[in-house]
N, C-alpha and C positions, 0 to 999 in steps of 0.2 A: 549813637544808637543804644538804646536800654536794652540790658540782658534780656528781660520778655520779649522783645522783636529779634531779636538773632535767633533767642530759639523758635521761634515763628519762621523765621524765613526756614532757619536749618529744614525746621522739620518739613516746610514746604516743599521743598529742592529734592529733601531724601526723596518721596511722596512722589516727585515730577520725576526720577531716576527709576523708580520700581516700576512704574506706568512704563517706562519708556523699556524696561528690560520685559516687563510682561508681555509688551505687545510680538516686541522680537523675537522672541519667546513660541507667540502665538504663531507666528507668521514661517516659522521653520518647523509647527508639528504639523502639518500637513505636508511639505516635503521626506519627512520622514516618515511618516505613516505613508506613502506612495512605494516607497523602498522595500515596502512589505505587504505587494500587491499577492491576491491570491487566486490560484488559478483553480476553476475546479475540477473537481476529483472526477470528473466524467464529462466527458468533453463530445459532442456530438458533429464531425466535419462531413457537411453536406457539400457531395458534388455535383451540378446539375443537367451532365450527363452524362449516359450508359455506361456501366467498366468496359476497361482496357482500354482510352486512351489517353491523351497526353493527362487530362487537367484529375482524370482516377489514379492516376498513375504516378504523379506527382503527391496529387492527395495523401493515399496508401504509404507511400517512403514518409512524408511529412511526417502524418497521424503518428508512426511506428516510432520515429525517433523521437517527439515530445511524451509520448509515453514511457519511453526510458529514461529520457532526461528530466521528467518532469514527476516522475511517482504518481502517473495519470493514466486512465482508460480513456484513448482517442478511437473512436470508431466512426469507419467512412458510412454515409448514408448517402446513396446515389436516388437523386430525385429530377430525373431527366423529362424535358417536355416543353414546349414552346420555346426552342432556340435560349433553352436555360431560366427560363423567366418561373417556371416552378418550383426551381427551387431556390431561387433568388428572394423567390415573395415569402416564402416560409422560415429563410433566415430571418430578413428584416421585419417577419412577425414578431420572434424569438423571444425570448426574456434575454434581456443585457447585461449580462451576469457572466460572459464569457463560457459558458457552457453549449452554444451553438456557434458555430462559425462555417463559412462560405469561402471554399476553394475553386476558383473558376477562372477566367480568364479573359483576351480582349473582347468577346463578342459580349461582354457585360453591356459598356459603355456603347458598340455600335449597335447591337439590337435595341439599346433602350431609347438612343437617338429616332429611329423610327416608330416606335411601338408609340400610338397614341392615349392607349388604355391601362398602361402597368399601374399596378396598384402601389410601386414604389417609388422610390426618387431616387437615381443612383449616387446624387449626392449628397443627400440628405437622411437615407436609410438606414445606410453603412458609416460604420468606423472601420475604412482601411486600415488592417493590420500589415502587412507585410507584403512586400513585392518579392517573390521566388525566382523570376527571370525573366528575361525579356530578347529578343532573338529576330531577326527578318524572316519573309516568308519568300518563295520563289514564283516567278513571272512565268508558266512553261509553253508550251506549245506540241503539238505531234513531232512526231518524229518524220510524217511526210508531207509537216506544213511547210507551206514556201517562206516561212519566216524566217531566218535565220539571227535577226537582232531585235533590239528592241524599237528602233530604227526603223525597221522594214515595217513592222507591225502597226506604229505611229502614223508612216508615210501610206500604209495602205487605208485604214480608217479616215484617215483625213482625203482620197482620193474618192471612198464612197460610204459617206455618212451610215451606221448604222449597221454596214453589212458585216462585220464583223460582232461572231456572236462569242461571251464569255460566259463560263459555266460558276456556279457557285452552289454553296451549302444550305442559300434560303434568303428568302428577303430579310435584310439587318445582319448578317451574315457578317464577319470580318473580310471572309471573298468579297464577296458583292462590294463594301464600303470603301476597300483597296481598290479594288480595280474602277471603281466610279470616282475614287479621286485621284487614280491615273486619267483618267477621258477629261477631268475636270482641268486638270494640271497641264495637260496637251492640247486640250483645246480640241478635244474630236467626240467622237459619241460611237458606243455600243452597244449592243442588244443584249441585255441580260435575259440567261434563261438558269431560273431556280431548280436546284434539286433538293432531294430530303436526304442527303449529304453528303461530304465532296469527292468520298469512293464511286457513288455514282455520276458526278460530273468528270472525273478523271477515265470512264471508264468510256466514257461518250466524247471526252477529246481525245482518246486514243482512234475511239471508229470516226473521227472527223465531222461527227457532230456539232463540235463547239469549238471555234478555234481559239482559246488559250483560258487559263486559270491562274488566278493567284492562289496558292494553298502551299502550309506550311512544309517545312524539310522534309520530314518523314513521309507524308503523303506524297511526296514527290520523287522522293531520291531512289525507291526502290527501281520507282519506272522509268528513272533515267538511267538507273544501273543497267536495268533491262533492254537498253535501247527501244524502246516504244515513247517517250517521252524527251523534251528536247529543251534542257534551262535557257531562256532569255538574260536571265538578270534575278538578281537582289531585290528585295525592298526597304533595305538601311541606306541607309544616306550614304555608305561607305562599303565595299566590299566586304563581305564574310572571311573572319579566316578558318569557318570550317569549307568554306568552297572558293578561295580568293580566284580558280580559275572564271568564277561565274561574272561578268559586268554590275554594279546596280544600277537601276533602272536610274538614277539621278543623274548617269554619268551621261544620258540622253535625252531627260527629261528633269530639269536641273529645279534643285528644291524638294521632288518626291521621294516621300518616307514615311511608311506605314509596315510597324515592327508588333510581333506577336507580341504580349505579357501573359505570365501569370501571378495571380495571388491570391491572398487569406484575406478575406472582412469578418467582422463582427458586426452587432446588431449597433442601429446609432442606440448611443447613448450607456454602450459599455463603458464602464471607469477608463480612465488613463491610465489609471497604473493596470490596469489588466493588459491593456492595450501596449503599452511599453514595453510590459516583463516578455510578452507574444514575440513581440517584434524583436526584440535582444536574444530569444531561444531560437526562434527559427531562421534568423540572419546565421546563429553559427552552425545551425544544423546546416545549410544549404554550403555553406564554405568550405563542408567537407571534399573530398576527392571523390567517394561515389555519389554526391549529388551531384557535382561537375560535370562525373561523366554522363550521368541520367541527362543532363541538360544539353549536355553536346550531340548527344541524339538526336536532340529534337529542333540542335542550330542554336542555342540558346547561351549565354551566358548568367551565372546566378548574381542576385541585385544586390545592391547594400544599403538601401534606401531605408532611413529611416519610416516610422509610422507617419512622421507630417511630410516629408518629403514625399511618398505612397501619397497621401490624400492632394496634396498640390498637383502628381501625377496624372490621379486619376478625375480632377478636374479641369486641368486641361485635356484630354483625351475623348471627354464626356463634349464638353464646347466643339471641341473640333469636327467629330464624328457628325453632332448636331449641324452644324453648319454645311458638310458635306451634303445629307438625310435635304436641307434646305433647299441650294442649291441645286444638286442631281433630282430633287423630286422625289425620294422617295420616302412612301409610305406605307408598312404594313396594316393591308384592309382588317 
């Protein structure tokens, strides 16, 4: 080989190495520019319904602590109205910029299962950011219903189609969608009668208007405390260990499992790295000992779900619900 073709090849090689370290190069400054996601300085957390309860309340401790831990103004903005769907539409209008986000909870995914008209997509609208907890809800009945199991209640629906009436928070409701994939799952049928929310269906299965509800701990446990109300069961696939005296309803009706959630979205189409840095503050915010115990109030346990594990979540949940909505028929007119 002549010294002119050696330094030909040399200089070619060098020339194919630098290419090859630029590309490398390339390909790792976007993982580091991700590292230095930035959150902004004013943060607006819509919750979309009334204060003081669970999913305000949840909100309010959240907002407070990313505002310490983050050198940020979080403030709740409560925009309550169609079984949450007001303020669901106004996040997923938002600018994706991480300065709007949406704290709500399961009746996302089953009001949107029925709703034929939202102007959203639940899986599509949103970048779930973070799961805060997730928890069963309780089966109950009066305290001078003949029910005594969940057994009894099963075996009397199945003896006369229909007559047994269940109360709920509204059509799309997480009650209503529970309790329609109990009748589904047992193979019997009941009479749903909607309220405009579950204080007033608990208030009418106490006077024997409606015989039995599904709705969350807190809705419940005061008026079993009180003896006026009477737990059947669980809705976790396993017993609670904040009530392990209670049965879950699976342990009679084998397979059913319909468990509250809550969480944080963003608009689609916020960064990942905005999305991430979220979900890595409010995982250890919620790991505290006073978020625990805010969660144990409400039956709940806090999540640790990463942002894609949340979005895998919240599309299964979305399918299921759907399917239920298919199934049982129902539709909000």
């Amino acid at each position: 080989m002549t010294p002119q073709r050696f330094r030909l090849r040399t200089l070619a090689f060098g020339l194919s190495t630098l290419s090859t370290v630029a590309l490398a190069l390339a390909g790792a400054m976007p993982a580091a520019h991700a590292a230095d996601a930035t959150i902004p300085k004013n943060i607006r957390v819509v919750v979309p319904f009334p204060p003081s309860g669970s999913n305000d309340v949840f909100a309010r401790l959240v907002s407070d602590r990313l505002s310490k831990k983050l050198g940020v103004t979080a403030i709740v903005d409560n925009k309550p109205g169609a079984g949450g769907a007001i303020g669901a539409e106004f996040v997923a209008r938002s600018a994706p910029d991480g300065a709007t986000l949406l704290i709500t909870s399961s009746t996302l995914t089953a009001n949107a299962a029925v709703q034929p008209k939202t102007t959203y997509d639940v899986n599509k609208s949103f970048a779930p950011v973070a799961m805060l907890a997730s928890g069963p809800m309780v089966l109950a009945v009066s305290d001078k219903s003949p029910y005594k199991t969940v057994a009894d209640l099963v075996a009397a629906a199945k003896k006369d189609k229909g007559a047994i009436n269940y109360g709920s928070a509204g059509i799309g409701s997480i009650n209503q969608m529970s309790s329609e994939l109990l009748a589904g799952d047992a193979g019997i049928e009941f009479t749903h009668v909607p309220y405009k929310g579950i204080s007033n269906a608990l208030t009418d299965l106490i006077a024997g208007q409606v015989q039995f509800v599904i709705a969350s701990f807190p809705s419940v446990a005061s008026q079993v405390k009180g003896g006026k109300v009477r737990a059947l069961g669980v809705t976790s696939p396993t017993r609670s260990r904040f009530a392990p005296q209670w049965p879950a309803v699976a342990e009679t009706v084998p397979n059913y499992s319909a468990e509250l959630w809550w969480g944080v979205f963003a608009p689609a189409g916020t960064p990942q790295a905005v999305v991430d840095k979220l979900n890595a503050e409010i995982r250890a915010i919620i790991a505290t000992p006073e978020m625990r115990e805010t969660f144990a109030r409400e039956g709940a346990e806090p999540s640790a779900l990463t942002a894609a594990q949340f979005a895998d979540h919240i599309r299964r949940d979305s399918a299921r619900w759907k399917q239920v909505a298919q199934a049982r028929h129902i539709t909000a007119e």
